[in-house]
C-alpha positions in Angstrom: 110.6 116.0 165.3 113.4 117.7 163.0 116.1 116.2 161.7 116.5 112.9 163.7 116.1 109.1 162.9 113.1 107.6 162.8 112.5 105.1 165.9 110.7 102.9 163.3 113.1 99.9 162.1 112.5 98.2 158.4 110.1 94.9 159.6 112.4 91.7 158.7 111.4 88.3 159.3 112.4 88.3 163.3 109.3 91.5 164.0 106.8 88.9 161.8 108.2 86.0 164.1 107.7 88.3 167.1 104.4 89.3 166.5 103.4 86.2 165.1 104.3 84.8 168.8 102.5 87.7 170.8 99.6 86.6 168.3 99.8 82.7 168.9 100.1 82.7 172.5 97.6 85.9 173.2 95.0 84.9 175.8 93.4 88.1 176.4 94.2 91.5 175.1 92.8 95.1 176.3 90.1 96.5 173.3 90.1 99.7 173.1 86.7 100.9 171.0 84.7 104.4 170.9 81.8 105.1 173.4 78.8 105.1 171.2 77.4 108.1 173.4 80.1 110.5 174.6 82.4 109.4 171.8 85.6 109.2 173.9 87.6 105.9 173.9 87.1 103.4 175.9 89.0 100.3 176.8 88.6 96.7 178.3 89.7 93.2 178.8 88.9 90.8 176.4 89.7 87.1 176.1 91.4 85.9 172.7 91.6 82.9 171.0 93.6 83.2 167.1 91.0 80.5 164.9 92.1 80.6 161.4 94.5 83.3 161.7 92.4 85.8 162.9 91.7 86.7 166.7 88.1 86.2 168.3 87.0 87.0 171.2 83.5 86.5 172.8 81.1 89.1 173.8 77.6 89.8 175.6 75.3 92.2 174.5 75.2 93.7 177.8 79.2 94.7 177.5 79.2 98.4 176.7 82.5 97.5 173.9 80.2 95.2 172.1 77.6 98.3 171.9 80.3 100.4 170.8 81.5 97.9 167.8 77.6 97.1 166.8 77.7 101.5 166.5 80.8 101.5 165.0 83.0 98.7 164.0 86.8 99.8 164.4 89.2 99.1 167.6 92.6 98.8 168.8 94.1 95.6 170.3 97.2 95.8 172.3 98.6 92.0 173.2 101.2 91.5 175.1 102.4 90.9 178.8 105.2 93.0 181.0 107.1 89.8 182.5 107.7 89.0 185.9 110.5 91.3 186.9 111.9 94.2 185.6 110.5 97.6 183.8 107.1 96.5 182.1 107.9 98.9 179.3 111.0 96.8 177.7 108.4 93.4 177.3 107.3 92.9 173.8 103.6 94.0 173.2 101.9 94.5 169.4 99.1 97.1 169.1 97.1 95.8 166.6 93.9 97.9 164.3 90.8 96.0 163.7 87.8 96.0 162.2 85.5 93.9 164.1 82.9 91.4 162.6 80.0 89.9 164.3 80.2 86.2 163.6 76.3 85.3 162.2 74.4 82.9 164.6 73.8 80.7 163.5 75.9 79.8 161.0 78.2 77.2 159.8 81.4 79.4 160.5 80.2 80.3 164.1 80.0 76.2 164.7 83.7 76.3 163.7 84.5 79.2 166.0 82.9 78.1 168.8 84.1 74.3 168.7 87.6 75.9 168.2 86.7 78.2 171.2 85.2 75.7 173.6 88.0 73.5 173.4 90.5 76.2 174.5 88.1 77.4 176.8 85.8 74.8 178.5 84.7 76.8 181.3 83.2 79.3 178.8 80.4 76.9 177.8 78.3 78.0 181.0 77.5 81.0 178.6 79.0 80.4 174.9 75.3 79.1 174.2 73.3 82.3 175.9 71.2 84.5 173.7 73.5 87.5 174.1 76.6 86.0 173.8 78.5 86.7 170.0 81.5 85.8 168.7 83.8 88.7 167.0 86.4 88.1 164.3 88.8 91.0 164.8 90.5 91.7 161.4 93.6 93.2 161.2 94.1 96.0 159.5 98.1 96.9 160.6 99.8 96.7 163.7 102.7 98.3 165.6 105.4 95.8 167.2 107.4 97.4 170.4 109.9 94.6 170.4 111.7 96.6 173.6 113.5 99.3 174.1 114.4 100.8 170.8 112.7 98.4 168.6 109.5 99.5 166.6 108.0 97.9 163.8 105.1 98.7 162.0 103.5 95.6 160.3 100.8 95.1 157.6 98.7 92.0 157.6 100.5 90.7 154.6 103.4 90.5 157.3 101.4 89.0 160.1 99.5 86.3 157.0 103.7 86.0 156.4 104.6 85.0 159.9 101.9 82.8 160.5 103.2 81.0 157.5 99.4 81.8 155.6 101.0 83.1 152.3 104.1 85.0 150.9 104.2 88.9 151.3 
């Protein structure tokens, strides 16, 4: 692109509320990660829970995405829901880059994520406690907020630590 505007708006304290929101209330999100064999993307469903700030999600072994972030450890997180009616294109959504942690088992902090887990998610202690299941902390390394049509932020975590009232930027 010559000589335009950039689409990207200066983040201000409504895009860290926004996202902060998409964050807080984020149930599931798709995970994009890279195939550890053909090395093309590849994208799922994940569920999400934010524990201390960060998201986590849960994952089995035999889940080709947790494969793919033992091989290598960066993703992409979009979060966000079209509503019920309309174009699904003018909903908020945030598309987030992570760095994904395995959460050491056992440990004192995966006690803490999985209590915090389990009692957001009940049903998921039929296999929290299996062998092969892991918890992830997904860091955040920046994000891109598409507040609708025409609004585009692009936040650091400083903004998202900012929003989720965790520090000052």
């Amino acid at each position: 692109m010559t000589g335009g505007t950039s689409p990207i708006r200066a983040t201000d304290d409504s895009a860290r509320a926004m996202a902060a929101g998409l964050l807080a209330a984020a149930r599931h999100g798709a995970l994009g990660v890279i195939h550890p064999e053909t090395g093309w993307p590849h994208v799922t469903r994940i569920a999400l829970a934010m524990i201390d700030g960060v998201p986590v999600t849960l994952v089995s072994d035999l889940a080709l995405h947790t494969r793919a972030l033992r091989a290598d450890p960066r993703a992409g997180l979009l979060i966000g829901e079209p509503g019920p009616r309309g174009d699904p294109l003018v909903h908020p959504r945030i598309s987030l880059t992570v760095r994904a942690g395995f959460v050491p088992r056992p440990s004192a902090a995966d006690e803490a994520i999985r209590a915090a887990w389990l009692a957001g998610r009940p049903k998921s202690t039929v296999y929290a406690g299996l062998a092969d299941f892991h918890f992830l902390r997904l860091e955040i390394l920046g994000a891109a907020l598409n507040a609708g049509f025409g609004r585009a932020y692009i936040l650091t975590p400083s903004d998202l630590s900012v929003a989720r009232g965790e520090g000052h930027g």
